[in-house]
Steps between C-alpha positions, in 0.01 A plus 500: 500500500453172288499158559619427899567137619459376846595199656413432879558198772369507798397211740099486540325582853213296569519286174178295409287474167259757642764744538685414161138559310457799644848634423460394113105656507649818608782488262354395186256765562705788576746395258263536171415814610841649556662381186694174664563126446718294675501181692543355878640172603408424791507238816483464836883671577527735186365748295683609148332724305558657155306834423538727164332783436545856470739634766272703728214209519819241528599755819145547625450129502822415681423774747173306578656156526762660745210591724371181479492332827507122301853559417789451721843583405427657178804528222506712209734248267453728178327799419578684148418592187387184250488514131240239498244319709562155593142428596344736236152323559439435879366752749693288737532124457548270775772215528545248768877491535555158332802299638723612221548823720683536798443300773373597871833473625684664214216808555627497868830538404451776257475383180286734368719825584809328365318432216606735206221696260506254205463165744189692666350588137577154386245362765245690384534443132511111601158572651373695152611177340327276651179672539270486196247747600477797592371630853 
């Protein structure tokens, strides 16, 4: 299998810079080894993350993040093959969910799953753009 993309929202249990640090350590870590980059945006009532990779680390990952205990309702929003990386140079970069994204209330509501697959990617290629380095 190639190139698999993965996009995830979830809302965070237990949120606090401790337990973000942690999550990103772990990631960036396991990440570079397995042959993924991605990024997470992330605040106190959501998670969205983008992973790409090679389809059974992209599955193995997911699996892992399933079973983790910091995520409550967790939403697979895309998952497919890619014919290129959006974050080709980040293990997993980190984002703190400017205002520009949905708000509190529109999360509540369900923004996220009505969102469609190119509004989702277009938040995280807004975050690529307005990052200068890597992470």
């Amino acid at each position: 299998m190639g190139l698999v993309r993965l996009v995830y929202a979830s809302h965070p249990f237990g949120f606090d810079s401790t337990t973000l640090y942690g999550i990103l350590s772990q990631s960036r870590r396991n990440n570079a080894a397995s042959g993924i980059t991605g990024a997470l945006i992330c605040r106190a009532d959501l998670y969205l993350q983008l992973l790409e990779g090679p389809g059974p680390a992209i599955d193995a990952t997911y699996a892992r993040i399933r079973a983790d205990d910091r995520h409550l309702e967790l939403t697979c929003l895309i998952h497919g093959p890619a014919e290129a990386r959006i974050c080709p140079d980040w293990a997993m970069r980190d984002d703190p969910a400017r205002s520009w994204m949905w708000t509190r209330e529109e999360v509540a509501a369900g923004a996220i799953e009505r969102a469609g697959p190119a509004e989702i990617l277009d938040v995280f290629r807004r975050v690529i753009l307005e990052t200068a380095e890597p992470a």
